[in-house]
N, C-alpha and C positions, 0 to 999 in steps of 0.2 A: 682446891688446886688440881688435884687428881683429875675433875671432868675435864681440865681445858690440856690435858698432857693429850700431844699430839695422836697417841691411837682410839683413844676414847673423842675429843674433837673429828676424828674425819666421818670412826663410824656413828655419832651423830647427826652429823650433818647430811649422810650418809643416807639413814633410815629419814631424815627429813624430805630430802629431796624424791623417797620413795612417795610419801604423803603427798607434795607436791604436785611430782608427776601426775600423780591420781587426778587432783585441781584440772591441770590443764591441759586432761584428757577431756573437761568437763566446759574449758574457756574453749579450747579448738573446734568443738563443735558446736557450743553458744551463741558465743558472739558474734560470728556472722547472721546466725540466725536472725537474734537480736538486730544487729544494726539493718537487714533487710525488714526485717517488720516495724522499726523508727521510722524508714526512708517510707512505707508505704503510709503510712498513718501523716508523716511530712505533706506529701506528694496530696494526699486526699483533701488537707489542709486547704492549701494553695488552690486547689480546683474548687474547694467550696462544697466540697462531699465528706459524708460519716462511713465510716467502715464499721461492718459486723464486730459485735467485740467479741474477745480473742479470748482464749485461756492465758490465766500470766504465763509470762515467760522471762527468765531471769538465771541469773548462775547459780541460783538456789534452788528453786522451784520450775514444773514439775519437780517429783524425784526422777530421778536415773533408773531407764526403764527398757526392756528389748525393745526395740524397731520392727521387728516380725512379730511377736503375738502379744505386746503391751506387757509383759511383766515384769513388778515392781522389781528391782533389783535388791536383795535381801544385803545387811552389814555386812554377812559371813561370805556374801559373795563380791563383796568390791573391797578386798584387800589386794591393796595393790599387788600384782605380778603373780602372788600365788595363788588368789581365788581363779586366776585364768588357766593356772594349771592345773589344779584340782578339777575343776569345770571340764578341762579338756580341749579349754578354746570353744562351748560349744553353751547355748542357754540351758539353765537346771530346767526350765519348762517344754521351753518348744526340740529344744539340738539345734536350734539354729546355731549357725559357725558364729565366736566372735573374732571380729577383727585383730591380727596378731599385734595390728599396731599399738593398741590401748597396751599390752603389756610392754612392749619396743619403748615407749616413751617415760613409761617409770622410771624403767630400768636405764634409761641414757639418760634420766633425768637426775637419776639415785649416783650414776656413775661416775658423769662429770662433776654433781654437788660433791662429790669424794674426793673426786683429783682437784677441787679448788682447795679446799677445805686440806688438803697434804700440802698444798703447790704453796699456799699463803699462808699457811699455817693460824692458831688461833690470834687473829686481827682484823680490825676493820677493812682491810683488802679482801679478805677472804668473804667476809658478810655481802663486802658490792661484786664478786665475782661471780656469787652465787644466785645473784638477783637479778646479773648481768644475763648469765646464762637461763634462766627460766623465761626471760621475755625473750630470748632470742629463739629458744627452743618454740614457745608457742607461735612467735611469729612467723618462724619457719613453718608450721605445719597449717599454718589458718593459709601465707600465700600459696603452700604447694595446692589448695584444696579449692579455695575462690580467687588466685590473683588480686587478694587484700592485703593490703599492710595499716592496720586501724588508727587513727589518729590516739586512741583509746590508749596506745599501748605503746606508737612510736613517740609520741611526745613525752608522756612520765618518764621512760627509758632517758630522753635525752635530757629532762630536767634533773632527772635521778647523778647520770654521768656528772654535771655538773657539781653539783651535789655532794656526789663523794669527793670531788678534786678540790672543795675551797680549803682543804688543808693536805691537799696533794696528796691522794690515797693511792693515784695511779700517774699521774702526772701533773705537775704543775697547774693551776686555774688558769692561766694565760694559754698555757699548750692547748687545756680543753674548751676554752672558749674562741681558737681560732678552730680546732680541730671540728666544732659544732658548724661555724661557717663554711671551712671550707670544705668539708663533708657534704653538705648541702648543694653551694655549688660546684661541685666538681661531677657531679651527676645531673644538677640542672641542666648547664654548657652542656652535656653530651647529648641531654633531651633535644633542647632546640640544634641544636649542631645537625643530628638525624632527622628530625623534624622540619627544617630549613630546608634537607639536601633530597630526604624520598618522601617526604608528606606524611609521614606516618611517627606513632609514634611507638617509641621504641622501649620503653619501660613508663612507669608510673609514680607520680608524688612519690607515694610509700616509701620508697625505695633512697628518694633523695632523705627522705628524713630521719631512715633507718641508719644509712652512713654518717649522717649530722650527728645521730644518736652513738655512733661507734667511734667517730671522732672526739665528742664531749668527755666520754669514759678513757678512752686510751691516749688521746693528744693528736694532735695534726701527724709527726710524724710518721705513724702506722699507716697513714691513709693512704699511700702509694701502692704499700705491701698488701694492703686489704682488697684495694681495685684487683690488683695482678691477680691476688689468688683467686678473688673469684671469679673474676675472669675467663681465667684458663680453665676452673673447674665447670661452669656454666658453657662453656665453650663448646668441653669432650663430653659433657651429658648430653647438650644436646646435640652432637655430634650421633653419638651413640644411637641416642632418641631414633634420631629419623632416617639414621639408617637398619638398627636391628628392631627398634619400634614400630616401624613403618608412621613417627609422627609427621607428621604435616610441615612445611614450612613454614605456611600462615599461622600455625597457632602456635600462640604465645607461649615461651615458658618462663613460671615463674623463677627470679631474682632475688628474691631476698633470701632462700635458703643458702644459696653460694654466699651471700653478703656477710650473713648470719656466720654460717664456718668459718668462714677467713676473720671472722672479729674473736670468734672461740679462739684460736689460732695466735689470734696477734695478742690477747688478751694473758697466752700462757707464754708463748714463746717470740713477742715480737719484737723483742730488740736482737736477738740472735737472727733471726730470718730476715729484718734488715739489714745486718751486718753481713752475711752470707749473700745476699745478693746486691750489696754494693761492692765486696770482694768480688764478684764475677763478673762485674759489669765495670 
């Protein structure tokens, strides 16, 4: 009884999500990989041609290795967050710099599995809040990197959501099986709506499937509060972008990280911040 009392439960789940993290330091850089060398090996297919064969590649294999001078990455060096401080952010072989991000993502990964893991206390809420947030976390970081959102990853998400609700984990089966639809279209209509009016188009599947996926877990009603917030947050970054970034107007930014925070959001806090903003409105 002792491991499930609420201070021993968080920092479990805690050091979990630290291990975790580490994982899908390991899927963000993957599996685009991966689905770009399916598509070519498809594509080779269809034309009636063989492609050179490849070294495997997989979320296992290779091992995890520098980028500048090939070296193998040793255990004592991939613990999460503190082999990178020890290190110094930089490879034991070469000093090449590592990325601050690989630590960033543990550690938000180790942080929020904490605050779920307090928020929901030990229950099967907490287990799909935790699960919730690790595909949302890695989804986020695969679209910031290739403007992907993998079918790999948005659909489980969305069958998972349903999933946890046929005994109403987070809302009602009925709530998450309109929530699943109208998540979907409510980003479709905007495609074609932009698409009809400038010829272009203005986000991607992914994106309608990820909100499918945030409706299924949280219920239809968050899905207003979810658009607004990232909306407005997608809005002022790329506001920011292109005017202190000097980016582009033309290029795209990705969507699903805004989508991704406002379901974290509504996920901890979304009957309050709907309630708040139908008080204001």
């Amino acid at each position: 009884m002792g491991l499930f009392t609420q201070p021993y439960f968080t920092f479990f789940v805690g050091i979990l999500g630290l291990l975790v993290g580490s994982f899908l330091n390991v899927l963000i850089h993957r599996l685009p990989k991966i689905m770009e060398r399916d598509w070519r090996v498809q594509c080779a297919e269809l034309r009636g041609e063989s492609l050179p064969e490849e070294a495997p590649l997989s979320l296992a294999m290779p091992r995890s290795r520098c980028p500048t001078c090939g070296h193998f990455i040793k255990a004592i060096e991939n613990i999460p967050v503190l082999s990178w401080v020890f290190l110094r952010g930089k490879c034991s072989a070469c000093q090449a710099p590592i990325s601050f991000r690989y630590p960033l993502i543990e550690g938000a990964t180790a942080a929020l599995s904490a605050f779920a893991a307090s928020h929901f206390g030990p229950t099967p809420a907490a287990a799909g809040a935790v699960l919730f947030i690790w595909f949302l976390l890695a989804l986020s970081f695969i679209d910031f990197d290739t403007q992907l959102l993998p079918d790999s990853m948005t659909l489980p998400l969305l069958w998972g959501g349903l999933l946890f609700n046929l005994e109403g984990t987070f809302v009602d089966l009925r709530s998450a099986v309109i929530g699943a639809m109208a998540g979907y279209l409510a980003l479709w209509s905007v495609y074609w709506l932009f698409k009809l009016t400038t010829g272009k188009e203005g986000m991607g599947y992914g994106d309608f499937k990820l909100l499918a996926a945030i409706g299924a877990w949280l219920g239809w009603q968050v899905l207003p509060l979810t658009i607004l917030l990232s909306s407005l947050v997608g809005a002022v970054v790329g506001i920011v972008l292109i005017v202190l970034a000097k980016h582009g107007r033309n290029v795209p930014i990705p969507f699903g990280p805004y989508l991704a925070s406002a379901g974290m959001l509504a996920l901890f806090w979304g009957r309050e911040l709907t309630q708040a903003y139908l008080q204001l409105m």
